[in-house]
LUMTI-784602 format. One record per residue (C-alpha): residue number from 1; residue in one letter; x, y, z. Coordinates in Angstrom, 1 decimal. Each point is the difference from the previous one (the first is absolute). Example, Ala and Ser with C-alpha at 12.3 -4.5 7.8 and 13.67 -1.06 7.14 Angstrom:
2
+-----+---+--------+--------+--------+
:   k : r :     c1 :     c2 :     c3 :
+-----+---+--------+--------+--------+
:   1 : A :   12.3 :   -4.5 :    7.8 :
:   2 : S :    1.4 :    3.4 :   -0.7 :
+-----+---+--------+--------+--------+
! end
This chain:
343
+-----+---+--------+--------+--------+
:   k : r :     c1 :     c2 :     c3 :
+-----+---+--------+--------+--------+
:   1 : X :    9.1 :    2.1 :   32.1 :
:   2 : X :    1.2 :    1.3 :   -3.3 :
:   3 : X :   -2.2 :   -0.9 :   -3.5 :
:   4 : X :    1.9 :   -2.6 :   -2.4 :
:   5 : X :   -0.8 :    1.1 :   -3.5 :
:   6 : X :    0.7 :    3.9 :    0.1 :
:   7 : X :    3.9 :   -1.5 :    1.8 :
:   8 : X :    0.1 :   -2.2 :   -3.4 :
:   9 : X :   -0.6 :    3.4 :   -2.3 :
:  10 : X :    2.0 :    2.1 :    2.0 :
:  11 : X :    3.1 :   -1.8 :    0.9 :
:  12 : X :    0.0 :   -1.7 :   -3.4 :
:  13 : X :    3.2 :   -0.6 :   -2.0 :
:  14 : X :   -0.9 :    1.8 :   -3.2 :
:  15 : X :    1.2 :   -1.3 :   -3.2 :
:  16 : X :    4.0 :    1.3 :   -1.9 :
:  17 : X :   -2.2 :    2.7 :   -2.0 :
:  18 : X :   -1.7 :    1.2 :    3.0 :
:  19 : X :    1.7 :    2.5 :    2.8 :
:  20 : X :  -24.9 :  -14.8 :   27.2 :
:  21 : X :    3.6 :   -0.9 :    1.2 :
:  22 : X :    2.8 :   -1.3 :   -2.9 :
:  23 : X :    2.5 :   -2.4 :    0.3 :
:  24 : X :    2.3 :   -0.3 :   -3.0 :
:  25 : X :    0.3 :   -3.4 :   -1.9 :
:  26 : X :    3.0 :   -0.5 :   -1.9 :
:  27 : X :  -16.7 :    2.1 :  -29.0 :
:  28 : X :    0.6 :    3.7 :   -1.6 :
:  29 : X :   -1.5 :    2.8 :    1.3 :
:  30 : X :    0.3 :    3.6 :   -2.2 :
:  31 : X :    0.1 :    2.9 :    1.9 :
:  32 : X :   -3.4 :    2.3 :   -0.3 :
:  33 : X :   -1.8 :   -3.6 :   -1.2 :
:  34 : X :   -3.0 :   -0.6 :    1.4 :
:  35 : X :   -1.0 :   -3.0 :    1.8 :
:  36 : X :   -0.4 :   -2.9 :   -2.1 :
:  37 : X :   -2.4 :   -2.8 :    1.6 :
:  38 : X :   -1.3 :    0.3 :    3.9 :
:  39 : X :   -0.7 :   -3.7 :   -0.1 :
:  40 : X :    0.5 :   -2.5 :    2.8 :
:  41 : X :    2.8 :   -1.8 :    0.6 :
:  42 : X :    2.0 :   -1.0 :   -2.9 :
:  43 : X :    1.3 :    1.7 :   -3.3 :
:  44 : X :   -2.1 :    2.9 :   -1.0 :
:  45 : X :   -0.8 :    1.0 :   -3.2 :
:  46 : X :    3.2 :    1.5 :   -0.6 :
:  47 : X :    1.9 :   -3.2 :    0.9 :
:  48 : X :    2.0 :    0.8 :    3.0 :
:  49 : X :   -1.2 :   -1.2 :    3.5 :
:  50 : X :   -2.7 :    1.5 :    2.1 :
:  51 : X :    0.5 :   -1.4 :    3.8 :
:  52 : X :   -1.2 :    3.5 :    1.9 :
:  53 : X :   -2.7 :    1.3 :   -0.3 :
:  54 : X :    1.4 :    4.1 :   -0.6 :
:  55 : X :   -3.7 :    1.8 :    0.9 :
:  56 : X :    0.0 :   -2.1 :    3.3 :
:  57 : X :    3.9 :    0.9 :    0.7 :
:  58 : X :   -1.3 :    3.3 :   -0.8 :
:  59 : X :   -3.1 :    0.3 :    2.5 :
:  60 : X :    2.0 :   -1.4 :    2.8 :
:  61 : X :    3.0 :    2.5 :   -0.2 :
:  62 : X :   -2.8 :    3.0 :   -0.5 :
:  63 : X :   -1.4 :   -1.7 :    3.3 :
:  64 : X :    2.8 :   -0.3 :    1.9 :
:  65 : X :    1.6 :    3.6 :   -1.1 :
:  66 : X :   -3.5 :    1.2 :    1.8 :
:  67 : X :    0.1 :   -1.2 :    3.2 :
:  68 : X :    0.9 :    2.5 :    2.3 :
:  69 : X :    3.0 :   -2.0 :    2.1 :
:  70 : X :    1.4 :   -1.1 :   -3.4 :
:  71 : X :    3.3 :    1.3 :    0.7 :
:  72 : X :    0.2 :   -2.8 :    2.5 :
:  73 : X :    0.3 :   -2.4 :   -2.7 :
:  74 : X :    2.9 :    1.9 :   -1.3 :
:  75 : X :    2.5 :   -2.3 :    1.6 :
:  76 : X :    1.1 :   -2.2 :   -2.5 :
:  77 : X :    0.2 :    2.3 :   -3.0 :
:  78 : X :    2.2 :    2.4 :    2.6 :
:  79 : X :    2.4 :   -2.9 :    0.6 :
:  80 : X :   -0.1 :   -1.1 :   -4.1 :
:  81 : X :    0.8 :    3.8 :   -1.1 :
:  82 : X :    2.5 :    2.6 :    1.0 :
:  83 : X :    3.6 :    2.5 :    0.9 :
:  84 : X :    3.8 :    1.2 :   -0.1 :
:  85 : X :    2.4 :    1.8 :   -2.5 :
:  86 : X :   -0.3 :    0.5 :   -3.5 :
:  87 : X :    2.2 :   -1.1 :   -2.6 :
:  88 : X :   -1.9 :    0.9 :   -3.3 :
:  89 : X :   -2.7 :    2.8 :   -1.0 :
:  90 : X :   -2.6 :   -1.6 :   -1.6 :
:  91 : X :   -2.5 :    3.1 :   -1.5 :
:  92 : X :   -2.8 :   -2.1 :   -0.8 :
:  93 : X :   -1.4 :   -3.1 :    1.8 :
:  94 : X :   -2.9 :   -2.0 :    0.3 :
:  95 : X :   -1.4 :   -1.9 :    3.0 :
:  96 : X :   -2.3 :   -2.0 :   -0.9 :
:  97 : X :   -3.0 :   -1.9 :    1.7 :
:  98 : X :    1.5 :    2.6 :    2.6 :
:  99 : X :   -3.5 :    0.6 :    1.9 :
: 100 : X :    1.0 :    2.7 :    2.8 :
: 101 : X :    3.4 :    0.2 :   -1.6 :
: 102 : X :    2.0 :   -1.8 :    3.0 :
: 103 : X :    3.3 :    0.9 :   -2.3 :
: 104 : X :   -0.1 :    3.2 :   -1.0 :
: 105 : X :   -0.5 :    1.5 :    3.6 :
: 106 : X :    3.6 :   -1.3 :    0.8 :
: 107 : X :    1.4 :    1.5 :   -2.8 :
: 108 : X :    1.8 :    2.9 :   -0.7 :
: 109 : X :    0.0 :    2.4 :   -3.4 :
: 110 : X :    4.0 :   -0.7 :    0.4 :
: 111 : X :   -1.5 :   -3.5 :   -1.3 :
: 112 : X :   -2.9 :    0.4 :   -1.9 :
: 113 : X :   -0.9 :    3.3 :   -1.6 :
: 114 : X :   -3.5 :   -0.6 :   -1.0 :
: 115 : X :   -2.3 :   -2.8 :    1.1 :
: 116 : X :   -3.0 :   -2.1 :   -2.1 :
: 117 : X :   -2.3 :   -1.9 :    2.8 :
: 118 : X :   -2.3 :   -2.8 :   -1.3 :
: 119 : X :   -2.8 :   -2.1 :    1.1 :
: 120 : X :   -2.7 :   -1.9 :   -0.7 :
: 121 : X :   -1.6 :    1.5 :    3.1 :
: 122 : X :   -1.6 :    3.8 :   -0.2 :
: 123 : X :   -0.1 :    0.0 :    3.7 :
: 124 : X :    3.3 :   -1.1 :    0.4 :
: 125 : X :    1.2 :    2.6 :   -2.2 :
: 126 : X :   -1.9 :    2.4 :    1.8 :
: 127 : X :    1.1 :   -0.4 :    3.4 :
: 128 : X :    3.8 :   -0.2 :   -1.2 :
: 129 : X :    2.7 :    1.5 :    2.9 :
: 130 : X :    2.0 :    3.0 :   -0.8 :
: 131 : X :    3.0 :    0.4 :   -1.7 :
: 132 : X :    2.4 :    3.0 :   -0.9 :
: 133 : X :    0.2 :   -1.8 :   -3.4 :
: 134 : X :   -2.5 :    1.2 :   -2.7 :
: 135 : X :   -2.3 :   -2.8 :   -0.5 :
: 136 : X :   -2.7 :   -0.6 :   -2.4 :
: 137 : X :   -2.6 :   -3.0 :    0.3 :
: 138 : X :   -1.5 :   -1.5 :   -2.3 :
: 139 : X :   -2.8 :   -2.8 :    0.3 :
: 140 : X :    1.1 :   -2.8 :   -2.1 :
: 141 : X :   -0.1 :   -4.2 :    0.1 :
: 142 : X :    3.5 :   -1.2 :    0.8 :
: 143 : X :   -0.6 :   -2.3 :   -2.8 :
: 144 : X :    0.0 :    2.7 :   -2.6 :
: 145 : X :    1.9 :    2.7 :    0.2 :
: 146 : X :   -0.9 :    3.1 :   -1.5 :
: 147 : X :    3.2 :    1.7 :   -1.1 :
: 148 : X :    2.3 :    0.3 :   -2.9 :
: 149 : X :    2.8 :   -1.9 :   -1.0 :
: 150 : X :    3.7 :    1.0 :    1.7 :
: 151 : X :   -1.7 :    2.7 :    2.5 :
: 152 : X :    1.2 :   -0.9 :    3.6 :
: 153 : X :    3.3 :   -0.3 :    1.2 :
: 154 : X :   -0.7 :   -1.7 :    3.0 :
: 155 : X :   -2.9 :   -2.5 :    0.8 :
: 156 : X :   -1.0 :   -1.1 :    3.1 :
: 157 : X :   -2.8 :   -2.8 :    1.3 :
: 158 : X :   -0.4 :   -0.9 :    3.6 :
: 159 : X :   -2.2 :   -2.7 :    1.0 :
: 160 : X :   -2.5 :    0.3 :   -3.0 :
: 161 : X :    1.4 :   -2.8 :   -2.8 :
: 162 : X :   -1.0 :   -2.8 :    2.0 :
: 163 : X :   -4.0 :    1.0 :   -1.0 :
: 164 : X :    1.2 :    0.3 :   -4.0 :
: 165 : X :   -1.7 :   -2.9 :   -2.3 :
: 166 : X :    2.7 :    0.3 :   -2.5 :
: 167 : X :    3.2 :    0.8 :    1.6 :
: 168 : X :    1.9 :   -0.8 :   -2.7 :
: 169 : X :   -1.6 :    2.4 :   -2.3 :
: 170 : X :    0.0 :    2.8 :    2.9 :
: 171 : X :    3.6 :   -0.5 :    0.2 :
: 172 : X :    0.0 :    0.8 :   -3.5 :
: 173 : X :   -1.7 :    3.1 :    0.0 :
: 174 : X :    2.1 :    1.6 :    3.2 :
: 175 : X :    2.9 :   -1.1 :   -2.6 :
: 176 : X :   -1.7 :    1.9 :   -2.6 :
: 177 : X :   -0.7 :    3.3 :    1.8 :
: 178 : X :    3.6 :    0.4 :    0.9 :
: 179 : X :    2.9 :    2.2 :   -1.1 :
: 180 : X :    3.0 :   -2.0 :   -1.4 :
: 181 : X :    1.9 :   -0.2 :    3.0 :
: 182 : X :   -2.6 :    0.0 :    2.4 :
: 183 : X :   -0.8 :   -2.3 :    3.2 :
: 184 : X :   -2.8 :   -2.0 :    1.1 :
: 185 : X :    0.2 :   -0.8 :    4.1 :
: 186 : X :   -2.5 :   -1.8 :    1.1 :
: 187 : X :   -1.7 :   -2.2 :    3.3 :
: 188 : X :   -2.7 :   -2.5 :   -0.4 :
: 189 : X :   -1.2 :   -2.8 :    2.4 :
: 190 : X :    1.4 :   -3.6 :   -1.1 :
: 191 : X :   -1.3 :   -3.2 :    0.1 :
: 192 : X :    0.4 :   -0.8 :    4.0 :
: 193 : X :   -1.6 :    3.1 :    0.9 :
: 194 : X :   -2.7 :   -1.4 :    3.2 :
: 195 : X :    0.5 :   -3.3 :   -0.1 :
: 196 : X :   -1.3 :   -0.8 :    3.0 :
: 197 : X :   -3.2 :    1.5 :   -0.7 :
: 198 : X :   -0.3 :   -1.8 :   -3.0 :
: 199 : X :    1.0 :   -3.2 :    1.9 :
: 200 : X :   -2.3 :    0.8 :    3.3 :
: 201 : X :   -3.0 :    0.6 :   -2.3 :
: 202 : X :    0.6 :   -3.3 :   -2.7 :
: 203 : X :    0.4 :   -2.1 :    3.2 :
: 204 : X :   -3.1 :    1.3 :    1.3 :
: 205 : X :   -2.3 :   -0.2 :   -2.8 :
: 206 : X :    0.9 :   -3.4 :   -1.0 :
: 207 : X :   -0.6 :   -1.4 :    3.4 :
: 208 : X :   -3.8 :    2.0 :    0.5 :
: 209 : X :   -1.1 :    0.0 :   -3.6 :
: 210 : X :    2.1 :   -2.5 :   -1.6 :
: 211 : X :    2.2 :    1.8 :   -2.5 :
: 212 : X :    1.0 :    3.8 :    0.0 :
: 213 : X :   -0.3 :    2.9 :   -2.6 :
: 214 : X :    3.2 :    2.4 :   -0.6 :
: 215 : X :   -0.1 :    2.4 :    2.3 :
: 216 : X :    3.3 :    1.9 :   -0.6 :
: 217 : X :    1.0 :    1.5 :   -3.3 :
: 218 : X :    2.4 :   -1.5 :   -2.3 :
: 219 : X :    3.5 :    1.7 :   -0.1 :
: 220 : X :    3.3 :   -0.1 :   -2.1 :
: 221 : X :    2.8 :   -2.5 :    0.9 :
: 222 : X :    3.1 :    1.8 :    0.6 :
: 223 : X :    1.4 :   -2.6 :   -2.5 :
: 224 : X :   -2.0 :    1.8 :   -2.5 :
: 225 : X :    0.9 :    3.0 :    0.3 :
: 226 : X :    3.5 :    0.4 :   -1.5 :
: 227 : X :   -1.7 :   -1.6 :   -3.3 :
: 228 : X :   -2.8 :    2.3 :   -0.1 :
: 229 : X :    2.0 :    3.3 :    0.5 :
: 230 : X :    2.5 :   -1.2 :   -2.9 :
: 231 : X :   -2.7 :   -1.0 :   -2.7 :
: 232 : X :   -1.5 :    3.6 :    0.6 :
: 233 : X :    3.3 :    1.0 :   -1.2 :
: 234 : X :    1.6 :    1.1 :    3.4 :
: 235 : X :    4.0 :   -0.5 :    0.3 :
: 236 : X :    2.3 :    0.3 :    3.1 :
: 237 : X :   -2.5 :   -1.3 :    2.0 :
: 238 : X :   -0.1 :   -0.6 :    3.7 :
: 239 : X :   -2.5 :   -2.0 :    1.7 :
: 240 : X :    0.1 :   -0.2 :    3.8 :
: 241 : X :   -2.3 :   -1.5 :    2.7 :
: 242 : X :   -1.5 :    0.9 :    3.5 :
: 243 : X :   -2.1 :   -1.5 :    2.4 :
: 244 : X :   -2.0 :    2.5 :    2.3 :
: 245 : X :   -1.7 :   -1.4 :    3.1 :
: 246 : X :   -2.9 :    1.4 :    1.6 :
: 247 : X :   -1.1 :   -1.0 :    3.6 :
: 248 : X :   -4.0 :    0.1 :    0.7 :
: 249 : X :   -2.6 :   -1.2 :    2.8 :
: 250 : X :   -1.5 :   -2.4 :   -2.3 :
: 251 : X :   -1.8 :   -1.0 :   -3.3 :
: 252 : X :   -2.6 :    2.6 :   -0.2 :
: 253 : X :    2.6 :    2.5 :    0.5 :
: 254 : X :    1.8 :   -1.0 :   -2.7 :
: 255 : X :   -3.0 :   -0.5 :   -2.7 :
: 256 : X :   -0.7 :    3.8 :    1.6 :
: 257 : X :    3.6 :    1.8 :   -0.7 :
: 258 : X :   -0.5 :   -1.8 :   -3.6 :
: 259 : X :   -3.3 :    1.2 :   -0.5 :
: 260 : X :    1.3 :    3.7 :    1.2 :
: 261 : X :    2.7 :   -0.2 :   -2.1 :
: 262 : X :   -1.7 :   -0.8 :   -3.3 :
: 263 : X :    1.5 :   -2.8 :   -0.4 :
: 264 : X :   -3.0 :   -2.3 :   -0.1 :
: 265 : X :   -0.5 :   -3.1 :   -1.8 :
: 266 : X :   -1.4 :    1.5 :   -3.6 :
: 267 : X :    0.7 :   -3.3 :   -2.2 :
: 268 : X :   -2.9 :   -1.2 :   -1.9 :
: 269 : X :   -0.7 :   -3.5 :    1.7 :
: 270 : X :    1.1 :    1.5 :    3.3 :
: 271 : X :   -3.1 :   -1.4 :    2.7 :
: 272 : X :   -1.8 :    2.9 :    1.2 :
: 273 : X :   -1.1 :   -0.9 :    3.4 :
: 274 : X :    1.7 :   -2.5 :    2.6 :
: 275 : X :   -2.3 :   -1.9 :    2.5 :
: 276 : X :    0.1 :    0.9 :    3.7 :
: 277 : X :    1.4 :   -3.1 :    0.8 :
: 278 : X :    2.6 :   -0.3 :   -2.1 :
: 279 : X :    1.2 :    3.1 :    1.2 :
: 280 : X :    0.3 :   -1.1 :    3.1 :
: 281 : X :    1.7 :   -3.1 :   -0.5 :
: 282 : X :    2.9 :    2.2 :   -2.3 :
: 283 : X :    0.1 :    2.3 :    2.8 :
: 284 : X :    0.7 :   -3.4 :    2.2 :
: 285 : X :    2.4 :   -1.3 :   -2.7 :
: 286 : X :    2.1 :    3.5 :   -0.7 :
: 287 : X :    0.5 :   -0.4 :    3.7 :
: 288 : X :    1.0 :   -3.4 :    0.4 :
: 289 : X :    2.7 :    0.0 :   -2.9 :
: 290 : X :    1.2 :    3.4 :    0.4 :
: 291 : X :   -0.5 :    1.6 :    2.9 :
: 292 : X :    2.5 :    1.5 :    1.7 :
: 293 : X :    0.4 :   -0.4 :    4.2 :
: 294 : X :   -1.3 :    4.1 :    0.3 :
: 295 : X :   -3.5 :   -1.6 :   -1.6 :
: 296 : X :    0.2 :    2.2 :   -2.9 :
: 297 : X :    0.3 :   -1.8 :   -3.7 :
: 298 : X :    2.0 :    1.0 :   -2.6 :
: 299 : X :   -0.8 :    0.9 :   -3.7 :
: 300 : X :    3.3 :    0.6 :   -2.6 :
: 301 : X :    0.1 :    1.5 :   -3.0 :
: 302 : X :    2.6 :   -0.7 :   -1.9 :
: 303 : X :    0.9 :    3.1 :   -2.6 :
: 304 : X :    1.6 :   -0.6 :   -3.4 :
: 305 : X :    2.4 :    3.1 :   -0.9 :
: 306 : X :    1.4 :    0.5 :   -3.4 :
: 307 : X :    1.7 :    2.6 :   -2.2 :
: 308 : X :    0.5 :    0.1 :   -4.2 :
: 309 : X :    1.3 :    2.7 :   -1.6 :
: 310 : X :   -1.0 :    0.8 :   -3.4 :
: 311 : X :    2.7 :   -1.0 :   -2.5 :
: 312 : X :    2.5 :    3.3 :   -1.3 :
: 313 : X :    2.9 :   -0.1 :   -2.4 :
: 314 : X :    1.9 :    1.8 :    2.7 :
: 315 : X :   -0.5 :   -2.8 :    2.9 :
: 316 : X :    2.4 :   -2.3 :    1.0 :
: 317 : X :    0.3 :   -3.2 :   -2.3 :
: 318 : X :    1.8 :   -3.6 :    0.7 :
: 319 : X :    2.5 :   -1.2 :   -2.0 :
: 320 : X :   -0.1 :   -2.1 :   -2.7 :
: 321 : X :    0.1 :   -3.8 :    0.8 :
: 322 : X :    3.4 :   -1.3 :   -0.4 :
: 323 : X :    1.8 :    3.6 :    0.0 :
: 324 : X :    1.7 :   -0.8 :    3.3 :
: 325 : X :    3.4 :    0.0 :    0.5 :
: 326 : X :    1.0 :   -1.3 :    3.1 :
: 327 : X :   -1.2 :   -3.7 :    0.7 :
: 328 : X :   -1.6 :   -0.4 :    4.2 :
: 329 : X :    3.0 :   -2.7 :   -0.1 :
: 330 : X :    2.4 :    2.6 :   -0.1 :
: 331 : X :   -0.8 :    1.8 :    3.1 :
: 332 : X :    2.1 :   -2.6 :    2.4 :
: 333 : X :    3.2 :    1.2 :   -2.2 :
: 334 : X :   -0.3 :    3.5 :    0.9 :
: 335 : X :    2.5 :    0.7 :    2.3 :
: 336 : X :   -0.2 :    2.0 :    3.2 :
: 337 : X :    0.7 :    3.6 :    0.3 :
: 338 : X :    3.5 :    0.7 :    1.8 :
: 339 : X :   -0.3 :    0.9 :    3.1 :
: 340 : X :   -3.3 :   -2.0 :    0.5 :
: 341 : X :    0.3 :   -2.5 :    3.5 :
: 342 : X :   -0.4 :   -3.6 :   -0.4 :
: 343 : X :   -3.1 :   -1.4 :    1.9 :
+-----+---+--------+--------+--------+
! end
């Protein structure tokens, strides 16, 4: 099966100035700032939100980029990311939160002629897959970027903004760091990303412990989205939506494939440890409201796309309001070409 995001880049329509199994369902950061407040949950002393906990995102994608079937794990980034023709050359372009760079190993230098990898992650970065593009890494938080204003002309993120505190301010910065002109494609989980888990594993700890403890992350509404990208500064956006749906033996298998991915739990009142038998009785409950006749349950993830180009005097602009000259009242007077047959 082909990736999603690298189709997006490469069969974009460029602006007027530019040349397990699947089943398919239809605050202000400043780049090179260092990290103000590691508090709890809450507003840090910098005043944006602090949900995650970034050293504990950190430790589990070092852990999981060590184990040595982690390419097994692979599968959803491999479906989220990449291939076909190009349309535009973009010479510099930054991926980032782009652990073993899932993009730029389906890419071509006909796309992208020089490639910046980031991470939070050293051993992500280390272990990163080949590419014929020249690629330098850098280790660097997601939330603050290290680079200079207008350098990229292409930025990429694939499945990393969901684990951002301030997205809104990250936003921001990707606007910052690129050219006039340039293009930010994205992919990040949404808001209904395993909600059966979530369900299975509420159900279960309020009837054996009466009450239950988030145990899946927070995400971004799709609703949101749109909003966000435009108060970053982003115009002729495109937002677009996906659900993904992954087929596994049962609960533990799941919890596994999330732990193998890195993609963990890392939010500050997250509940560390589950009882034994509340496992069980989620395990029973997954089951019972999703399982499908084969016995195997089924975990979506349902993956946010967007695009928002960085605003150029030379891009395509609307018209003024009111500068039309043909009313939509007038289009039952136009008459039909000669020659054309009646219905």
């Amino acid at each position: 099966m082909s990736g999603r995001l690298c189709r997006r880049l490469l069969r974009l329509g460029c602006p007027a100035s530019s040349a397990g199994s699947w089943s398919r369902l239809s605050g202000t950061g400043r780049p090179g700032a260092g990290r103000s407040g590691t508090g709890r949950s809450g507003l840090s002393g910098g005043g944006r939100m602090n949900v995650f906990s970034r050293e504990m995102k950190q430790r589990q994608k070092d852990w999981a980029a060590q184990l040595q079937d982690s390419q097994q794990y692979d599968y959803l980034r491999e479906e989220v990311s990449p291939t076909t023709t190009p349309v535009r050359t973009f010479p510099l372009a930054l991926d980032i939160g782009g652990g073993r760079s899932h993009i730029a190993e389906h890419l071509s230098k006909e796309v992208v002629e020089r490639f910046c990898l980031t991470d939070v992650s050293q051993q992500s970065l280390r272990r990163r897959r080949p590419s014929e593009i020249p690629t330098h890494c850098v280790l660097a938080d997601e939330e603050f970027l290290p680079f200079k204003e207008n350098t990229f002309d292409l930025v990429v993120s694939s499945l990393a903004l969901h684990w951002i505190n301030d997205l809104p301010g990250a936003l921001r910065q990707i606007h910052q760091v690129l050219k006039p002109d340039g293009v930010f494609i994205g992919a990040m989980v949404g808001g209904e990303t395993l909600y059966e888990l979530r369900c299975s594993l509420q159900l279960a700890e309020t009837e054996r412990e009466g009450g239950f403890s988030p145990h899946i992350s927070p995400y971004t509404a799709v609703t949101d989205l749109g909003n966000l990208l435009g108060q970053a500064g982003f115009n002729m956006l495109t937002v677009d939506i996906d659900d993904i749906q992954v087929h596994y033996p049962g609960i533990m298998e799941v919890m596994t494939d999330l732990q193998g991915m890195g993609e963990s739990n890392c939010a500050w009142n997250r509940k560390s440890l589950l009882h034994r038998d509340t496992i069980l009785a989620a395990a029973a409950i997954y089951k019972e409201m999703y399982g499908s006749e084969d016995g195997s349950i089924p975990a979506t993830f349902e993956i946010l796309y967007m695009i928002g180009w960085k605003p150029h005097e030379s891009q395509a602009k609307p018209a003024k309001r009111g500068s039309a000259t043909v009313s939509f009242g007038d289009l039952s007077k136009i008459s039909r070409p000669s020659g054309t047959d009646q219905p």
